[in-house]
N, C-alpha and C positions, 0 to 999 in steps of 0.2 A: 806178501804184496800189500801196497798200503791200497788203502780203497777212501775212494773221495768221488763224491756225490755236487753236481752244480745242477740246483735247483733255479730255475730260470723260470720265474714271475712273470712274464712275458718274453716277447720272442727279442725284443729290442734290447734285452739285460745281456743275449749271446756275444757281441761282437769286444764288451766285457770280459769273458769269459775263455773266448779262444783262444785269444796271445798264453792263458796260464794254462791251457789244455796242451796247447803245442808243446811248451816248455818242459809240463809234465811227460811228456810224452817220447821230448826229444832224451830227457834223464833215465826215461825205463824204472821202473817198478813197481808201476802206478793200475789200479785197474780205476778206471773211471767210467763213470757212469751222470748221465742226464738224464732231466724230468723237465715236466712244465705241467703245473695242472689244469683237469679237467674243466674247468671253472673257463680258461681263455677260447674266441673263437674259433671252430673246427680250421678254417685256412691257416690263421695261426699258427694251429700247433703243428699240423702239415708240414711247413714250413720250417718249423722248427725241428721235426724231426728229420726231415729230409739236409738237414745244412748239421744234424747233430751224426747223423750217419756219414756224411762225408767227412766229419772229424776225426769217424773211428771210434766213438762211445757207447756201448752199451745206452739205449735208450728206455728208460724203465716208463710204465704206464697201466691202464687197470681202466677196470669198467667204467667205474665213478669215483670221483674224488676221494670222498669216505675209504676206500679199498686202495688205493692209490699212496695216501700219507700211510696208512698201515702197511703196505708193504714196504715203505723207503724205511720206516719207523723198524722194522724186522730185521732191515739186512746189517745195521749198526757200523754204519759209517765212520771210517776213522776220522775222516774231515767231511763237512760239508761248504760249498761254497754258494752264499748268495746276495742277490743285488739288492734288496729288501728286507725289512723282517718277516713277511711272508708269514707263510706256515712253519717256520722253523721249530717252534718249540713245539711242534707237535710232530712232527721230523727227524728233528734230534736224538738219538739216544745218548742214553746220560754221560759214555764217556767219547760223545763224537765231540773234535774242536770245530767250530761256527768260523767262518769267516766272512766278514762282508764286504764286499767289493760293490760299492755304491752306484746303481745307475745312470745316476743325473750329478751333475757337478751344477746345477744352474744358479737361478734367483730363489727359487722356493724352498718354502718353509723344511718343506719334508727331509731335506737336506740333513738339518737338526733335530728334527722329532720322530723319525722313521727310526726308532733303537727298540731294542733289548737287552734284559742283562744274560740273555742265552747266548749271546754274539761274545764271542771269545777275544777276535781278532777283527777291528778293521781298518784295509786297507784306504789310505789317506791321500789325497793326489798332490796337495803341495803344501809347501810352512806354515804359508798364511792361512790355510783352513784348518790344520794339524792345531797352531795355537789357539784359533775360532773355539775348536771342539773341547780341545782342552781348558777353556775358561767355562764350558759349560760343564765341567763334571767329569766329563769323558777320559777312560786311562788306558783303555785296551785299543792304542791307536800307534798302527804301523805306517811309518810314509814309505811309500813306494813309486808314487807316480801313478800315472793314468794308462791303465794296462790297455784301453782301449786304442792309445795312440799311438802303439809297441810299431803297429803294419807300414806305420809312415819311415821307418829307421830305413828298409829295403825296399823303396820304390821305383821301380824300371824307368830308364828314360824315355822309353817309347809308351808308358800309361797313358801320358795326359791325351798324345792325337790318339791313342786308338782308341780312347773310352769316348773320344767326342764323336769318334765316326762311326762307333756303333750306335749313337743316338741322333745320328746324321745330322751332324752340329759342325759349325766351320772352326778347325783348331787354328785359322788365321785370327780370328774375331778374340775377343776378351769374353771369360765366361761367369756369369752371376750366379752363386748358390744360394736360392730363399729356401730358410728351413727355417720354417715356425715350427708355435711349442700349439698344443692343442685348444690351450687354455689357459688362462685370458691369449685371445691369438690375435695377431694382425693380419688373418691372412682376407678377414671381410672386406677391408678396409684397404687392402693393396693389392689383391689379385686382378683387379680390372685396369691398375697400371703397368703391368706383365708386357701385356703386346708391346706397347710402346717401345717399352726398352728393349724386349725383342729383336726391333729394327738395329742395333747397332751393335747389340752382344748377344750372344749366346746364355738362354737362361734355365738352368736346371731347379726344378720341385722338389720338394724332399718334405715331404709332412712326417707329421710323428704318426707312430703306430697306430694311436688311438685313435688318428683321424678313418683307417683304414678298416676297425676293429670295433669301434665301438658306436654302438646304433646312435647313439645322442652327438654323434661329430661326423657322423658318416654325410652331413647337408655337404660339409667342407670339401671332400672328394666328389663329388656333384661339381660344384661350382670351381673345382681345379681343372677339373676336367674339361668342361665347358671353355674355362678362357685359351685352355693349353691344344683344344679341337681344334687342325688347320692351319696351326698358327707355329709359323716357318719360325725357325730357332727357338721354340719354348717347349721344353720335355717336360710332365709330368713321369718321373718315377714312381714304376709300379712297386705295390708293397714286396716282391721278390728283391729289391733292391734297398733291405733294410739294412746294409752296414755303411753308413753315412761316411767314414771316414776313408772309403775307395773314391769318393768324389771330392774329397778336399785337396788333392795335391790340383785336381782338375781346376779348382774353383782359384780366378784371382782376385774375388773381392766374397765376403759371406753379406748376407741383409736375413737379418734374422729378429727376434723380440727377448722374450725369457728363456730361449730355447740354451739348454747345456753348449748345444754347440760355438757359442760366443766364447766359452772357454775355450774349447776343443782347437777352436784353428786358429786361437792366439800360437801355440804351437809352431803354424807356419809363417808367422811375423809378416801377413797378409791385411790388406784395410778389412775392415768390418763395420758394417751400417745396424745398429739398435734402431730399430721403432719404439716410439713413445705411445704410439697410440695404438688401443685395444677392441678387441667388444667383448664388455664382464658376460 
């Protein structure tokens, strides 16, 4: 059996990672296993373990961090699969293959500068970034496509009214998906014009992880919350609702900033709103 390891840097790298788990999975000979280290918030990883057990994977884990890479480091994974460079080289053994299957397709920098030469293999989402990478240097580069976008190939016709009316939204109305990035974010500077639009569509939240995760953006969910209290046709999604891409066939317009997802639902050849404006 080949044994392949998806280390998941946080919980938002998962919806990455499923489409190749399934696949693996549908092929048989695979024993796979997941991690996410000790280092991300306990709901988090909750979270991640509980969405990594309904996949069927062995979920590996440990007191503390330090015991944690030393036992992935032990069991000598034939592949490992990650969204980051992470802990990888201390993860690795010397004859596991690396592959990485990149988080963010966005604006930022990390895009380009998140490597190692431990990464064997990575996975490339289209031409024009495949030759991006490859003017910088880069040669261990597989185009595949955006395995995150695999769920949209088999999607039900009855999705879109039932996902609206378990968040008691009218599937009559047109519905807005804002999904800012955490930082630089717009979401200071446009979540008090929410209501408004409220009145004539349907508007679903979708912050990034960090917003939910991390103490220095946790003001953000405060203040989402606040505008989204009461206020008829506007859902704030709760962080259990981290695979963004089950609300995209939902969504017929994105308004978003830096967020990856600008890319993501070019996909459904749908309008999309860029804000220009931030708070650094």
């Amino acid at each position: 059996m080949t044994t392949i390891l998806f280390e998941s840097h946080h919980l938002y790298y998962l919806p990455h990672f499923e489409p190749i788990i399934a696949e693996l999975k549908r092929r048989g000979g695979y024993e796979i296993a997941a991690s996410i280290p000790l280092t991300v918030a306990t709901d988090e990883r909750r979270l991640f373990a509980e969405s990594a057990q309904k996949l069927g994977v062995e979920i590996i884990s440990d007191r503390d961090e330090k015991e944690r890479v030393a036992k992935l480091r032990q069991r000598e994974f034939n592949a490992i699969v990650v969204g980051n460079v992470g802990r990888v080289e201390a993860i690795a053994a010397e004859n596991s293959v690396v592959v990485m299957v990149y988080h963010g397709i966005g604006l930022k920098q990390s895009y380009y500068t998140d490597i190692s030469p431990r990464v064997n293999l990575r996975a490339v989402e289209s031409k024009s970034r495949f030759g991006e990478l490859e003017e910088k240097g880069q040669i261990n580069l597989v185009l595949t496509g955006l395995t995150k976008l695999d769920p949209l190939a088999c999607v039900a016709e009855t999705a879109r009214d039932n996902l609206l009316r378990k968040w008691n939204l009218d599937p009559d109305l047109p519905t807005v998906l804002y999904a800012p990035t955490f930082y630089p974010s717009s979401l200071e500077k446009l979540l008090s014009e929410l209501p408004t639009l409220a009145d004539q569509t349907n508007v679903l939240i979708k912050l990034h992880n960090f917003s939910w995760y991390q103490k220095r953006y946790r003001f953000q969910i405060e203040m989402a919350s606040e505008v989204a209290n009461g206020c008829k046709g506007l859902v704030l999604l709760p962080p259990e609702e981290f695979h963004i891409t089950k609300f995209y066939p939902v969504a017929d317009i994105l308004l978003s900033d830096l967020s990856s997802t600008l890319f993501e639902f070019l996909a459904l050849n749908r309008p999309i709103i860029q804000t220009e404006f931030y708070t650094p």
